[in-house]
N, C-alpha and C positions, 0 to 999 in steps of 0.2 A: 070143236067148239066154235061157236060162231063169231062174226067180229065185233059184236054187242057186247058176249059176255066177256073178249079176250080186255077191250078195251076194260071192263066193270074191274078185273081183275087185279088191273095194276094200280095196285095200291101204295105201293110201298115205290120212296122218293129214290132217283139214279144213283147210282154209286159212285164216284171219283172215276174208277177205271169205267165205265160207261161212258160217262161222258166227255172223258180224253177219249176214248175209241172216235166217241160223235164230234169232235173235234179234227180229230184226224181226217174224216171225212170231208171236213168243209161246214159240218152240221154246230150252228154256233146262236146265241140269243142275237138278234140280227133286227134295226128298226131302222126300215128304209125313213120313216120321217123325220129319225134323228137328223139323215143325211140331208132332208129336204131343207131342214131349220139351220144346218150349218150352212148350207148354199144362200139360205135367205140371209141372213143373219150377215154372211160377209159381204152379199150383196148390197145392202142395208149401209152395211160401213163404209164400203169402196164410192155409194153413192153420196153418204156424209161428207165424207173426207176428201175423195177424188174426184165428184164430179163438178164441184163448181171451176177448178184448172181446167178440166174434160171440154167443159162447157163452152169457155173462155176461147180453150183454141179452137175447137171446132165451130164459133163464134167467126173465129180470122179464117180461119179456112174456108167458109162460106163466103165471105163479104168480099174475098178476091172475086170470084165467079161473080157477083152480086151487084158491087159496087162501080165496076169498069168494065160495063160490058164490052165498051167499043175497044179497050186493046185486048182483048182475048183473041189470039190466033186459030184459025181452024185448021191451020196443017196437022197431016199426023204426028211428026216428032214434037211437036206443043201439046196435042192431044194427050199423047202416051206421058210424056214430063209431067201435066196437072193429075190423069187417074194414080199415076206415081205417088204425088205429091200429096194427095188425097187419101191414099193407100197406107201410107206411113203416116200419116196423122192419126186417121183412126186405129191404126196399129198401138201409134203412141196412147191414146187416150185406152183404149179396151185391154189394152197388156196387163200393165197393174189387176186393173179391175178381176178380168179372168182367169190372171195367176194367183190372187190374196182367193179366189173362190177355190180353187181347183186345191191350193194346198188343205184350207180349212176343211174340206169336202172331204178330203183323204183323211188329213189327220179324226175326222168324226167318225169316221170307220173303225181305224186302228185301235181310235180309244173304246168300240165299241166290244173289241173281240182280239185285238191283240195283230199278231201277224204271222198268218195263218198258211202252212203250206200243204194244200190238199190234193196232191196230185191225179186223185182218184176223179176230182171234176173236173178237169181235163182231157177226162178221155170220153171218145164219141158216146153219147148215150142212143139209140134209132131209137128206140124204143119213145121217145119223145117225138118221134117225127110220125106217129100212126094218130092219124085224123081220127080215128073211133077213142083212143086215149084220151085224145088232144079235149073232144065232146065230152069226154066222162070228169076229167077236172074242170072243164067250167062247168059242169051240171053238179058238182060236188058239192055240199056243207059249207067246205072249209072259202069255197070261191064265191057261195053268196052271201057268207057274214064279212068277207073280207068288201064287197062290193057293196053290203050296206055300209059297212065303216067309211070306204071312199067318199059314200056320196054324202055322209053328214057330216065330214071333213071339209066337201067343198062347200056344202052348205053355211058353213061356220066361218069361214073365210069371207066367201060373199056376202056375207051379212056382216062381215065388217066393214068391207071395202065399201059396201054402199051405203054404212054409217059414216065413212070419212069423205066419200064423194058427192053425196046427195048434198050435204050443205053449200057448198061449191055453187051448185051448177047456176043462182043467179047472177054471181060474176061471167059469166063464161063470154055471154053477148058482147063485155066490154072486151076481149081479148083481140080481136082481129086490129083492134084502132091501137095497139099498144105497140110498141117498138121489140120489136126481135130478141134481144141481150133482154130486153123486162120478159118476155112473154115463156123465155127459155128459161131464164131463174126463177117464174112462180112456177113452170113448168118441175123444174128440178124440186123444190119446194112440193109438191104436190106427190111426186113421184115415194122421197125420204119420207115422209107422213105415211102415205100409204104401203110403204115397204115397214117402217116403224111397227104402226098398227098389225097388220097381217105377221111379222113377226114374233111382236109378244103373243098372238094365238096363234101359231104354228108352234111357242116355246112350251106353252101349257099341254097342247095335242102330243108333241114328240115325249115328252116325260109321261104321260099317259098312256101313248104307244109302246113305249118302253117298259113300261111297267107292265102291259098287257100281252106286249113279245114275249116277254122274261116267264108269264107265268105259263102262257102256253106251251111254250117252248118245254123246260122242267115238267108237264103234264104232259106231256108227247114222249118226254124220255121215262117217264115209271114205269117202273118194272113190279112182273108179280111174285110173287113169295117163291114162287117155283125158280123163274128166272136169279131169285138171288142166289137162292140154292146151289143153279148149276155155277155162276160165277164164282159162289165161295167153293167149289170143288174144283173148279178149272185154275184158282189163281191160291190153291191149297199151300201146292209146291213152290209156289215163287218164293225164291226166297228176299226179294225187293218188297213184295207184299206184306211177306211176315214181318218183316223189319221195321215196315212204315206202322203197321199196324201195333206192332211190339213200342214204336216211339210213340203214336198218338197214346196209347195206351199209360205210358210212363209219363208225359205230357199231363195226362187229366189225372191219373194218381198226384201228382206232383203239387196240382191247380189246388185237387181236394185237401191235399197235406198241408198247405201254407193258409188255406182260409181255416183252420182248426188251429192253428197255431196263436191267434190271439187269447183264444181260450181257453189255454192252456192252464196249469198250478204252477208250474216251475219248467225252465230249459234247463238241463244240467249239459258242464261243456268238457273239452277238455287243454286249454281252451278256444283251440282254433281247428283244430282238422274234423273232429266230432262234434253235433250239436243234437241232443234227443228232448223230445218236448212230450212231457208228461202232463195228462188229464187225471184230478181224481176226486168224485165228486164222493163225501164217506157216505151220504143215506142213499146214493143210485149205485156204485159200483162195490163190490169186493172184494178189489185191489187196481191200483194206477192201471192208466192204461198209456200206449205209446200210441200220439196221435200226428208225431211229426221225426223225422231225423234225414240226416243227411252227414257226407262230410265234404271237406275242402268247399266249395263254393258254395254249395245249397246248406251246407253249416252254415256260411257265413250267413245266407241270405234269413235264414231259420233266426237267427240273434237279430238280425236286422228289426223282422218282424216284432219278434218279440221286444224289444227295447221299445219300438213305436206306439206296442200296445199296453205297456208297461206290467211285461208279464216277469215276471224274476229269473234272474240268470245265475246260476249257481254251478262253481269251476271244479269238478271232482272226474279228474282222467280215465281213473281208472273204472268207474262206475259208468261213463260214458261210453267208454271204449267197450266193456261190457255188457252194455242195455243195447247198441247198438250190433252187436255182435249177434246177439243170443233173443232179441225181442222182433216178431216184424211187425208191422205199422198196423195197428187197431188192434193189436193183442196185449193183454195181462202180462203186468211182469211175474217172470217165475217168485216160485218160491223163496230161493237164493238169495234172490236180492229185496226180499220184504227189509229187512233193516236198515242196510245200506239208504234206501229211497225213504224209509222210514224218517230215517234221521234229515235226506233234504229238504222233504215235504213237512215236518216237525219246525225244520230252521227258519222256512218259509213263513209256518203260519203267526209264529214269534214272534219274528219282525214286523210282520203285517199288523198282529195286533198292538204292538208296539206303538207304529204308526201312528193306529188310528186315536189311541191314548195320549199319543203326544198333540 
């Protein structure tokens, strides 16, 4: 089959165990602009928040160099003391800054995919290292829509940056006559604008990206009818499979049993460990039907519902304990107990019209 039609084929969306397998691999929904928007984004901040102190010292650290030239020594142990001295300032000022990026950066990862041990990318792949490969993926599909997306990325950037800078540029002339401490605060001023702006469109583009990772991603992992096939034969035997399968399964019975429950005729109880919720409508059915039951907790929960949806609760053990024994969920009560239910669904309508009389 060829890799048109293999691709045409897969129709049918991954399965849970596929995509832990594609996990396990390293193979995970993965948007590097998420990362790029965290790096901006705390850069953004560190430059709010941190750089006008940043500023400040490295203001004084200058103006020693600057302001006295004549006692600056040119021996080498004076020399090595100031590049020292210089060295742990900007140490001091860029710390902060590069540690609030480095963690955000990570943490943008982890929240994107978890923490993931793939051992399997770790080992040498050569087969990456052959120059005829190496040509075949950037001549690929997949490397020129990725490279037109780059460049209307940067396109969209640039055309903010040079909506927040263009207006600018007739101050610019006045800059050089302006005092050092002014010219570095409008400087800093100019920088948080334009980190601002290019932020909130890198925030739009990464949810975007994201959005567009996630779907490819999912479309790379479908499988065809065939492949599900072999998987539900290979994972027949698990019995971890069957079990999960056996719960999601009692899971959505359970979903469907409680949303029927409002609409029911009557719960009869007995009256705490059994609760069975009968439907019966006389010109569609002929005879109740059981559309909910349960005991100990999902009893309870069964009354719960019904009380919220003021469906009637009616206390007879022995009929409980009996309809729940002998009836399963969407089936007719036997014959047996026509009477018995006769007479709850009879006490019920009594009272109702009772009600409605009063």
């Amino acid at each position: 089959m060829a890799e048109g039609e293999d691709e045409s084929s897969k129709t049918e969306e991954a399965t849970e165990r596929k995509l832990q397998q594609a996990r396990e691999r390293g193979q995970v929904v993965h948007s590097q602009d998420i990362q790029t928007w965290a790096a901006l984004m705390s850069g953004t901040m560190a430059l709010a928040f941190l750089a006008p102190g940043a500023a400040e010292r490295f203001v004084q650290t200058c103006l020693r160099f600057i302001e006295r030239p004549e006692q600056m020594q040119i021996g080498f142990a004076d020399a090595r003391a100031g590049v020292a001295a210089v060295l742990l300032d900007v140490g001091i000022i860029l710390g902060p800054i590069l540690l609030l990026i480095t963690v955000i950066v990570l943490g943008s990862a982890l929240a994107q995919s978890g923490l993931i041990w793939a051992p399997d990318r770790l080992k040498p792949d050569f087969s990456k290292l052959s120059p005829l490969k190496g040509l075949q993926r950037l001549a690929s599909v997949k490397s020129a829509v990725e490279f037109v997306r780059n460049l209307i990325k940067l396109g969209v950037v640039a055309g903010v940056l040079a909506a927040l800078v263009v207006p600018l540029a007739p101050s610019l002339p006045a800059w050089p006559a302006m005092a050092v401490t002014e010219t570095l605060v409008r400087t800093d001023h100019i920088l948080v604008r334009m980190a601002a702006g290019v932020a909130a469109t890198i925030t739009l583009v990464a949810i975007l990206d994201y959005v567009y990772q996630r779907f490819a991603f999912l479309k790379q992992m479908r499988m065809s009818k065939q492949e599900l096939r072999d998987e539900f034969k290979q994972s027949d035997g698990d019995p971890h499979i069957k079990a999960q399968i056996r719960r999601l399964r009692q899971q959505r019975a359970r979903k469907r049993m409680m949303a029927a429950v409002p609409g029911a005729t009557v719960v009869i109880t007995n009256p705490t460990h059994f609760a069975v919720a009968l439907a019966y409508d006389t010109e569609a059915m002929p005879a109740p039907k059981v559309v909910a039951k349960g005991v100990d907790s999902l009893a309870l929960r069964i009354r719960e519902v019904a009380l919220e949806h003021g469906v009637p609760i009616v206390e007879n053990p022995p009929l409980a304990r009996a309809l729940h024994r002998a009836v399963d969920l969407d089936d007719e009560i036997p014959a047996e107990h026509y009477q018995a239910v006769a007479q709850v669904i009879g006490f019920v309508m009594r009272n109702r019209k009772e009600r409605v009389s009063a």
